[in-house]
C-alpha positions in Angstrom: 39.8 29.3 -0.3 41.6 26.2 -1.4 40.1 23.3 0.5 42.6 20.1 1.7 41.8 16.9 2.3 42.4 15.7 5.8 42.3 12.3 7.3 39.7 12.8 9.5 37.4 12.6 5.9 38.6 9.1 5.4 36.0 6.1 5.3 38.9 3.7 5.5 37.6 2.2 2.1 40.6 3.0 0.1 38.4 3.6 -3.4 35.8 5.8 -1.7 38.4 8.1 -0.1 39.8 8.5 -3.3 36.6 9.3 -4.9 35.3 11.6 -2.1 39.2 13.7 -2.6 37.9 13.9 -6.3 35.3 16.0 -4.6 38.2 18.0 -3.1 39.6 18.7 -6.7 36.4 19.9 -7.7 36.1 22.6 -5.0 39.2 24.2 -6.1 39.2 24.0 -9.9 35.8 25.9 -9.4 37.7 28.3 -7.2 40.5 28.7 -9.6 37.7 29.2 -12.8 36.0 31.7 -10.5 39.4 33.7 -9.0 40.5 33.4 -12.8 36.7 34.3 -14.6 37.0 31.8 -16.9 33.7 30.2 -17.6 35.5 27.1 -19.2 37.0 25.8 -15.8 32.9 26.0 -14.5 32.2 24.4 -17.0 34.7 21.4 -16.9 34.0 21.0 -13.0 30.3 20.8 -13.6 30.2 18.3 -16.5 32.9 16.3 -13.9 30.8 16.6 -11.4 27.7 14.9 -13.5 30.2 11.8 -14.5 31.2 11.7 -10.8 27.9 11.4 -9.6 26.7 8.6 -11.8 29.8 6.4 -11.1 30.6 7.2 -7.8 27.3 6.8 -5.9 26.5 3.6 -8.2 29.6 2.1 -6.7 29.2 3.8 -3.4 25.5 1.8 -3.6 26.5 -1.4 -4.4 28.7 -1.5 -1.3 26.2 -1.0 0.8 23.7 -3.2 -0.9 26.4 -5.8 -0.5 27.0 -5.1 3.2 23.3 -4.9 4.0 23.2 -1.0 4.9 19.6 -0.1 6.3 19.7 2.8 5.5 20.5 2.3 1.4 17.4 3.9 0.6 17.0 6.4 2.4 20.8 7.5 1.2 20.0 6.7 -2.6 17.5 9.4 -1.9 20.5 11.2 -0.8 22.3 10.7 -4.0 19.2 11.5 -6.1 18.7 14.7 -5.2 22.4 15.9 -5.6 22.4 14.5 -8.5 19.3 16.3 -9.8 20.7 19.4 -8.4 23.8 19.1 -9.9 22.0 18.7 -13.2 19.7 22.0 -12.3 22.9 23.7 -11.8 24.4 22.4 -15.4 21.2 23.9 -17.3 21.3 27.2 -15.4 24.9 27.4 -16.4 24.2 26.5 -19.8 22.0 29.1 -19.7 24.2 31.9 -19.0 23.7 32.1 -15.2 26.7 32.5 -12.7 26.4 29.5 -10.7 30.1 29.2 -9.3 29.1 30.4 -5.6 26.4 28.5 -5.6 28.1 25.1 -6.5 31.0 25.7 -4.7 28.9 26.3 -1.2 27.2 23.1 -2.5 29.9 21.1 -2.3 32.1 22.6 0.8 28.6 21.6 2.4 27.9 17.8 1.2 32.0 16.8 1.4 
């Protein structure tokens, strides 16, 4: 199912919100690769999704280093492991394992 970004997922920071709808656009290419098979629309969300996380929670980071966030660690942490996981998920799928399901739960569940 096609998921749609609602205002109720704004931060009121008008370059996060557009990063976290980027999120939104990967949730349904991946459903469009998986409804259509094609393993090159996978691909394409999961090499996005590797860019994405390096740029967006770098930013995302600084903005909260510069508004003194107390919890920055505990929410690079966060970052960390999605990233890593995103990463597991690449090499499995570089593999030849079906990971579509998987990464699209994954990401319904963090947005």
């Amino acid at each position: 199912m096609y998921f749609e970004w609602t205002d109720n997922l704004n931060t009121g920071i008008a370059e996060i919100d557009h990063q976290h709808q980027r999120i939104a656009s990967f949730i349904n290419a991946l459903y469009d690769a998986r409804n259509n098979q094609t393993k090159h629309g996978v691909s394409e969300v999961l090499d996005g999704l590797i860019d994405y996380t390096i740029n967006h929670f770098s930013f995302e980071e600084q903005l909260m280093e510069k508004a003194g966030y107390r919890y920055l660690g505990a929410h690079q942490r966060v970052h960390e492991l999605f990233g890593k996981r995103v990463a597991e998920y690449r090499s499995r799928f570089a593999d030849g394992e079906d990971v579509g399901d998987e990464v699209l739960d994954m990401l319904k569940h963090w947005l």
